[in-house]
KOLMIMAR-152115 format. One record per atom (N, C-alpha, C): y, z, x. Coordinates in steps of 0.2 Angstrom, whole numbers, plus 5000, padded with zeros to 4 digits. Layout:
N
YZX...
This chain:
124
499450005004500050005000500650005004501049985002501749965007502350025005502450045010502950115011503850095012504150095005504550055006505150105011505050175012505250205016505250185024504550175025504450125030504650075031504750025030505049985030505749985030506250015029506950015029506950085034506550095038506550145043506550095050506050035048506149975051506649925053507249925047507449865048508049885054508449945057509049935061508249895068507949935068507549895075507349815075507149775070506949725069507549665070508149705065508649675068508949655075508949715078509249725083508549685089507949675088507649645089508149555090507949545084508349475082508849445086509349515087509849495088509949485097509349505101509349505107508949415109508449415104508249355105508649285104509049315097509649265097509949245101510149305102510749315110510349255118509749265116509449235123509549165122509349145114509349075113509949035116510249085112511049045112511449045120511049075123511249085130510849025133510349015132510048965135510448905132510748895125510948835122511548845124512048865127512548855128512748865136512548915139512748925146512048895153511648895151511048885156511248835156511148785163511148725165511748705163512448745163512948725160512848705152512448695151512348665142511948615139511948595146511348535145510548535143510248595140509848585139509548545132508948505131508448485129508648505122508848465114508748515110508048555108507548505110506948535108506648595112507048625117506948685118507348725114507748735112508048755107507748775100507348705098506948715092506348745095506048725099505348765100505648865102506248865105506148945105506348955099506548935093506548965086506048975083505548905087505048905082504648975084504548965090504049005093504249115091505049115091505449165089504949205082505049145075505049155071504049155069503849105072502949105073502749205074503049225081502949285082503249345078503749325075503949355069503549395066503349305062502749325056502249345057501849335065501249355064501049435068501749465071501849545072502049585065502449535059502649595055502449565049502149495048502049475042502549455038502649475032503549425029503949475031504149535034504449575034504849535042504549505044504949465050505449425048505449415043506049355040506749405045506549475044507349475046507449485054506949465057506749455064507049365066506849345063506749255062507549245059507749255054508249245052508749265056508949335060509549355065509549325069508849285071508949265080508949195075508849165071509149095069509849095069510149125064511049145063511249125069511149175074511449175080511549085084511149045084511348995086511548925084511848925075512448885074513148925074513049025074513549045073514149035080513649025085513849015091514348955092513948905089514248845089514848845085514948875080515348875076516048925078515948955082516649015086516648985088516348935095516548915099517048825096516948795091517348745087517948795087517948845081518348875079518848885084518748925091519248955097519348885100519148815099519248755102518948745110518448785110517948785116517548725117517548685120516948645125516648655122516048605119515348615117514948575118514248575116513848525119513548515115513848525107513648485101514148415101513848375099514148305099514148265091514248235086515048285088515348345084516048385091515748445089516148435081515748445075516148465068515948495065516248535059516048575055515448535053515348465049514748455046514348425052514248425059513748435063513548495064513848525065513648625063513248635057513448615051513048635045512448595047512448535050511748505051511248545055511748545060511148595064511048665061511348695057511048775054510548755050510548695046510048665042509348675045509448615051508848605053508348645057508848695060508648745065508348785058508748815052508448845047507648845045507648765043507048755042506448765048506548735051506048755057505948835059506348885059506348935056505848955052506148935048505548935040504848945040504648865044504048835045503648895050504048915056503748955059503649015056504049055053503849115052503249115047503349055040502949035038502049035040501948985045501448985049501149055052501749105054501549165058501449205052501749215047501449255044500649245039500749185038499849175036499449175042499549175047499149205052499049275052499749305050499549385048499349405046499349375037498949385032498049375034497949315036497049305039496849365043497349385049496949435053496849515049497349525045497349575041496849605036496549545034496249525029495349505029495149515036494849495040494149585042
């Protein structure tokens, strides 16, 4: 049975999980190799972010998966915002909304993935 005390004894740590992996992404997405990196490593560490999410905490990771997704259109969007250099091309509000889109979904997909693997070893 699910201890809803537990679980919101959980979330400042899950968050705050989140919000270090975020912080890594978006470091890797914006400052490592000057900026130039691949976006497919971008999406792969979302995915992989969000994969490991689901499969340590089941759908309770959403809010593991979710902070460290935020973190890298919000990035992109301060740095438009302050008129910073960036290595989105090009940089616009509605290239921004694309990319929170897509990065979203894939998101999605992984946590989704990781937590029906939760759910099987669980249940096993």
């Amino acid at each position: 049975m699910i201890n809803p005390k537990n679980n919101i004894a959980k979330l400042p740590g899950l968050i705050a999980c989140g919000l270090v992996i975020g912080a890594f992404i978006a470091f890797i997405d914006n400052v490592a190799f000057e900026g130039e990196v691949s976006p497919i490593v971008i999406v792969a560490l979302l995915f992989v972010t969000a994969a490991a999410a689901g499969f340590l905490w089941g759908w309770q990771g959403w809010n593991v998966a979710s902070t460290a997704w935020i973190c890298v259109p919000l990035t992109h969007l301060v740095k438009h915002m302050l008129g910073l250099p960036d290595s989105i091309h090009p940089n616009t509000y509605n290239s921004i909304f694309m990319l929170a889109l897509f990065t979203l979904l894939i998101t999605a997909i992984g946590l989704t993935g990781g937590a029906l693997l939760h759910g099987s070893k669980t249940h096993q």
